[in-house]
VOGU-3710 file (C-alpha; in Angstrom, 3 decimals, decimal comma):
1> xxxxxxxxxx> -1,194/39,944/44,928  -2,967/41,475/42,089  -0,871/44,638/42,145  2,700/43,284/42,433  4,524/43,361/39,626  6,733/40,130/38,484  10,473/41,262/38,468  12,459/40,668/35,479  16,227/40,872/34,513  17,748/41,494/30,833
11> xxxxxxxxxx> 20,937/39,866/29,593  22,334/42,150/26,647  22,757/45,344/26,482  23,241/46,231/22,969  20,333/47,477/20,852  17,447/44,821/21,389  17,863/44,555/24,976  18,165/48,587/25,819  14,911/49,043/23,364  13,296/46,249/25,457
21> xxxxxxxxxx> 14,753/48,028/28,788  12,099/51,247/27,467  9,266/48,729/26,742  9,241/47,512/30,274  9,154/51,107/31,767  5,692/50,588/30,417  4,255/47,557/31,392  1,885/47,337/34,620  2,524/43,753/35,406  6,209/43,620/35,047
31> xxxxxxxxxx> 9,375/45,284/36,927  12,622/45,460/35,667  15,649/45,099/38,038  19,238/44,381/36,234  20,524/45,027/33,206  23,765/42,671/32,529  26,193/43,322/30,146  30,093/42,715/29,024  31,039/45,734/27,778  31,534/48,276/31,026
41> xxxxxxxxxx> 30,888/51,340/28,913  28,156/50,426/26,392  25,013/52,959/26,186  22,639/50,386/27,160  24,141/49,819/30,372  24,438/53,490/30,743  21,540/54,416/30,290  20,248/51,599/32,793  22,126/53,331/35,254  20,738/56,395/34,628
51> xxxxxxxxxx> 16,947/55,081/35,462  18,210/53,502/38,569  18,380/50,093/37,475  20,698/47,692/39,190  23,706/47,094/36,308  26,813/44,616/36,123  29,318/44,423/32,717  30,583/41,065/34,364  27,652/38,990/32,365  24,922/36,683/33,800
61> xxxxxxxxxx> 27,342/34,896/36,664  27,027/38,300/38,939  22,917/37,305/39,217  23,336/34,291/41,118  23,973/36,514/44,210  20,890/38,037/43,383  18,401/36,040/42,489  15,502/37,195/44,554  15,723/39,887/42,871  14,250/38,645/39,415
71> xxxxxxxxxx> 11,825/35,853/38,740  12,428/35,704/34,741  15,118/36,773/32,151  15,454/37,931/28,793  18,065/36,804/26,755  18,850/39,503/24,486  22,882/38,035/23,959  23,353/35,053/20,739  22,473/31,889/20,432  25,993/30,574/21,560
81> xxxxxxxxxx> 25,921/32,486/24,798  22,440/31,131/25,429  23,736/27,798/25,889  25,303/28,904/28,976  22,749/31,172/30,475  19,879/28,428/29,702  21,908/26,185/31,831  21,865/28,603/34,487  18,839/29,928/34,688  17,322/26,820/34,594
91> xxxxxxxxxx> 19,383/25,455/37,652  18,519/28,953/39,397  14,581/27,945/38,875  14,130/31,329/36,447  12,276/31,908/33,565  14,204/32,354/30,109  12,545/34,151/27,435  14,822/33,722/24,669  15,328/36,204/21,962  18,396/34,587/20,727
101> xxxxxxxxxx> 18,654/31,899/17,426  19,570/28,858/20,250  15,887/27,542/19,985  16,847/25,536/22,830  13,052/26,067/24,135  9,476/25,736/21,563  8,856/28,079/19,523  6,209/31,118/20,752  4,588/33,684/18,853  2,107/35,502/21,636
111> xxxxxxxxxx> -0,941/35,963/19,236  -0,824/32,066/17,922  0,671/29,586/20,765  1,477/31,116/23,788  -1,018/30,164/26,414  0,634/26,469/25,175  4,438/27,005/27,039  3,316/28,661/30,200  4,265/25,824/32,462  7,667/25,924/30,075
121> xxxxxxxxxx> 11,047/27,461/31,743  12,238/28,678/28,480  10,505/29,397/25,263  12,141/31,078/22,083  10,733/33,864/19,782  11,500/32,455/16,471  12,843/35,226/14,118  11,577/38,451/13,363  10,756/37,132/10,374  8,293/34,330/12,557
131> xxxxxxxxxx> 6,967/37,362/14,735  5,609/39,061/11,400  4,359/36,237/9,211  3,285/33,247/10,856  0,724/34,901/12,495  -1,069/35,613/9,106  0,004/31,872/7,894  -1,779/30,977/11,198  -5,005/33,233/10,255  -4,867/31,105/7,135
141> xxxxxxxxxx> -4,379/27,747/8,624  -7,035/28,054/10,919  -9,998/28,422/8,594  -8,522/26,322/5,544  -5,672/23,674/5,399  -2,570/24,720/4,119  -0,281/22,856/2,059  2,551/25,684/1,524  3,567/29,102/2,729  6,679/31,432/1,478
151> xxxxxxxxxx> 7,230/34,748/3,124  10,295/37,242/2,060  11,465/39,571/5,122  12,965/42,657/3,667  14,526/44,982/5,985  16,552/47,825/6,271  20,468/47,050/5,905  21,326/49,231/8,395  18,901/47,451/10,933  20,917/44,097/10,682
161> xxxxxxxxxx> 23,619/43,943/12,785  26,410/41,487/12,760  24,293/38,809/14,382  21,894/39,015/11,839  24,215/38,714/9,027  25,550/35,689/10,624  23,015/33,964/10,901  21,167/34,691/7,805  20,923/31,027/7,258  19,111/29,638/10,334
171> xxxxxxxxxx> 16,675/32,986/10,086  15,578/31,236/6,436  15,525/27,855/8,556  14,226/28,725/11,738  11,348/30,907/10,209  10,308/28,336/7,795  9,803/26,022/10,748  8,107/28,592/12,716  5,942/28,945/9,065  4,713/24,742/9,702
181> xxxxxxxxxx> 5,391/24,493/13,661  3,150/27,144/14,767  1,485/28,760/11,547  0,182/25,229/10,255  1,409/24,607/7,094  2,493/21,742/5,532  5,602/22,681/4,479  7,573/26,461/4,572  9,961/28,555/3,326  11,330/31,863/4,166
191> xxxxxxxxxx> 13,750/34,661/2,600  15,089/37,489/3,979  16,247/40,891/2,094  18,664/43,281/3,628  17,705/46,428/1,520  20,507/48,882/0,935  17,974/51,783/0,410  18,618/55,593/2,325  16,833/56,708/3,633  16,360/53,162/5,085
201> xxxxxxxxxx> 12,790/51,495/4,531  10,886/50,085/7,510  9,890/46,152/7,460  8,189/44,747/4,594  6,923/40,870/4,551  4,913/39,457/1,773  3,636/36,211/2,794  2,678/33,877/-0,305  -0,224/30,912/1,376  -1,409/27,891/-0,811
211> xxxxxxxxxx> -5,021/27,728/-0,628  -7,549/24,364/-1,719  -10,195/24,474/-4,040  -13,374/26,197/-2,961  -11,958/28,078/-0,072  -14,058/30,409/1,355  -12,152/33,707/0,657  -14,482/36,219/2,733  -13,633/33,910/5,636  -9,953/33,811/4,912
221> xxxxxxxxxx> -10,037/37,550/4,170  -11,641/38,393/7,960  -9,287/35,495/9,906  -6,682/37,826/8,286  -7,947/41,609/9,746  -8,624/39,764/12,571  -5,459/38,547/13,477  -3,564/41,804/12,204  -5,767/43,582/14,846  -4,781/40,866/17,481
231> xxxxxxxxxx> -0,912/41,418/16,717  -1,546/45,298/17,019  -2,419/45,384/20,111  1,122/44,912/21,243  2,594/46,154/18,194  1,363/49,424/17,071  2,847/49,773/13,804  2,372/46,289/12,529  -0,305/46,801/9,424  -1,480/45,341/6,389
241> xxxxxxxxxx> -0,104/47,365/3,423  -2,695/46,512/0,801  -6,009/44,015/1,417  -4,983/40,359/0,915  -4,702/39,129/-2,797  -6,228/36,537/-3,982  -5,249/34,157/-6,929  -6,457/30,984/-8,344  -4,622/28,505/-5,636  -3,181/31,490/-3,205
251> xxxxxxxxxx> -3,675/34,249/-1,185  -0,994/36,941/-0,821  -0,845/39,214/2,289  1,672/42,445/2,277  2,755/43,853/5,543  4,811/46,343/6,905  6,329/46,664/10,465  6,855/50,339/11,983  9,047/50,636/15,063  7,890/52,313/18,038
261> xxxxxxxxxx> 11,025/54,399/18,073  11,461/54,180/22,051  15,244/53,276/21,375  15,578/51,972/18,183  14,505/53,763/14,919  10,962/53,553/13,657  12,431/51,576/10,381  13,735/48,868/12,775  10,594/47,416/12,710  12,098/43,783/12,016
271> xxxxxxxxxx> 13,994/44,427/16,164  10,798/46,255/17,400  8,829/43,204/16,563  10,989/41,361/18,681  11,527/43,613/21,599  7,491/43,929/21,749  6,881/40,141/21,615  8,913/39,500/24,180  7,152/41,977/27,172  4,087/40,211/25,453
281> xxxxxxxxxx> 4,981/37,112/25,931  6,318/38,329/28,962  3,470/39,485/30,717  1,389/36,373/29,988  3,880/34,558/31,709  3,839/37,209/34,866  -0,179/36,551/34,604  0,160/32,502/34,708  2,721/33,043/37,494  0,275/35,256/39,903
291> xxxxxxxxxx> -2,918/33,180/39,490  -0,284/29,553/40,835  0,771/31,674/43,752  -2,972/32,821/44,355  -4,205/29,460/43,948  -1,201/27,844/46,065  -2,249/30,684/48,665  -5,426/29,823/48,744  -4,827/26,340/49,208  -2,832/27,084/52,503
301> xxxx> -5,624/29,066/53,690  -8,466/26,093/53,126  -5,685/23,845/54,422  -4,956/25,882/57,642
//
C-alpha cells in the first residue's frame, strides 16, 4: 500500500494545467493518467501525448468511461466550467482540487488549513494572490490578534492571461476573504498590479498587518521566517525580499515569488504558486486517502 501511487487526472490544458502536468512527473505519491482538453491541437495536450499520458480534446464527459483510472482531479479550466465538472465529479465519487475562481469548495492554503478539508470532495485554492500572502497574515495571526491586513499582488502583465483580467474583481474579493477566512484577520483587503515592465518582473506581494499595542515583535518576526521556510518547501522560489518592517501599529512583510520554470517562465511566479499548491495539497490528500484504505484493510483482517 505504501508504495502505490494515488492516480490523478487534469482538466485544462492551457498553461496552469501543462505546468502542473511537469510538477506531477515529480511527485512520489501521485500518478498522473489523463490530460483533458477542448482544443484538439493545443501544446498541453501535445505534449501529454508525448509522455504517454492518456489525452481526450472532448472535455471532462470522455472520463466517465474511465474512471478507475483516476481517484482525484484538478481543475485547471474557469470558474464557469467548474460548475459542471464539480457536479460530476462529485456524482463520480472523485476528488476536485479546484484551481478555478468557482469557490464552490473552502478555501485551502497547504501551509495554514489543509489537514482541515481532507474528508472534503472539493476544496479551492483561493488566488495566487491567497497562496502568497495569507500565509504570512496567518504567521501574524497566530502569535498576535489581528484587526486588519492589505496585501498588493503585482505581477508581470504578460503572466495574466485573459482569465485573469476577467476576473480581476473577485481576485481583490476572493483574496481578501482568504486574508480573514484562513489568515485570521478581522477584516481584509487585497490589490492586484499587472506590471507592464520588459523584461517582465517576477511576483512581488507586500503584505501591510495591523498589529496591538505591546506586541511582541521578535515573536512576530520568527512566526514570519518560520512560515516562509514552511511555504518553501513546496515552493522553491517563494522568499522574503527584505526582513519584516516594523512600524508603530504594523508590520510590513515584502515577498517575491520565482517560478520554477518547468513550463511556465520563472517570472510567472503568481501561476507557479498555484500549480505547486495544488500537487501540495494534492499529495496530502493522496496521504489521508492511503492511511482510510490501510485502516479499512486492517479492519477486514481483525474482522475476518
Amino acid at each position: 500500500m505504501a508504495s502505490e501511487k494515488v492516480k490523478v487526472a487534469i482538466i485544462g490544458s492551457g498553461n496552469i494545467g501543462t505546468d502542473l502536468m511537469f510538477k506531477l512527473r515529480r511527485s512520489s505519491v501521485l500518478e498522473l493518467t489523463w490530460m483533458v482538453g477542448v482544443v484538439p491541437d493545443s501544446d498541453g495536450l501535445r505534449r501529454a501525448r508525448e509522455l504517454g499520458y492518456r489525452t481526450t480534446h472532448r472535455g471532462i464527459d470522455d472520463l466517465k468511461d474511465h474512471l478507475e483510472d483516476f481517484e482525484m482531479a484538478f481543475d485547471a479550466t474557469t470558474a464557469h466550467a467548474h460548475y459542471r465538472h464539480a457536479e460530476l465529479l462529485k456524482q463520480w465519487g472523485k476528488i476536485a482540487i479546484d484551481l478555478t475562481p468557482a469557490a464552490i469548495g473552502p478555501y485551502v492554503i497547504p501551509v495554514v488549513n489543509l489537514d482541515q478539508y481532507l474528508d472534503h470532495q472539493n476544496v479551492n485554492l483561493v488566488t495566487c494572490g491567497g497562496q502568497a500572502t495569507v500565509p504570512m497574515v496567518h504567521a501574524v495571526s497566530r502569535v498576535v490578534p489581528v484587526k486588519y491586513a492589505e496585501i498588493v499582488s503585482t505581477v508581470a502583465s504578460r503572466s495574466a492571461g485573459p482569465g485573469t483580467r476577467q476576473n480581476i474583481d473577485e481576485f481583490t474579493e476572493t483574496t481578501a476573504r482568504g486574508l480573514a477566512e484562513v489568515g485570521g484577520a478581522e477584516e481584509g483587503k487585497a490589490i492586484i498590479i499587472l506590471n507592464p515592465a520588459d523584461p517582465p518582473i517576477i511576483m512581488r506581494n507586500t503584505v501591510y498587518v495591523s498589529l496591538p499595542k505591546g506586541a511582541d515583535r521578535e515573536a512576530i518576526r520568527g512566526s514570519i521566517e518560520e512560515m516562509v521556510a514552511e511555504v518553501q518547501r513546496y515552493v522553491p522560489g517563494y522568499h522574503l525580499k527584505s526582513p519584516p518592517i516594523f512600524d508603530e501599529d504594523r508590520v510590513i512583510i515584502m515577498l517575491e515569488v520565482e517560478g520554477a520554470g518547468d513550463y511556465l517562465p520563472k517570472y510567472s511566479g503568481n501561476l507557479d504558486i498555484m500549480t505547486s499548491a495544488a500537487v501540495r495539497v494534492a499529495e496530502g490528500f493522496a496521504s489521508h486517502l492511503k492511511a482510510r484504505k490501510g485502516r479499512n484493510e486492517r479492519r477486514e483482517e481483525s474482522r475476518a
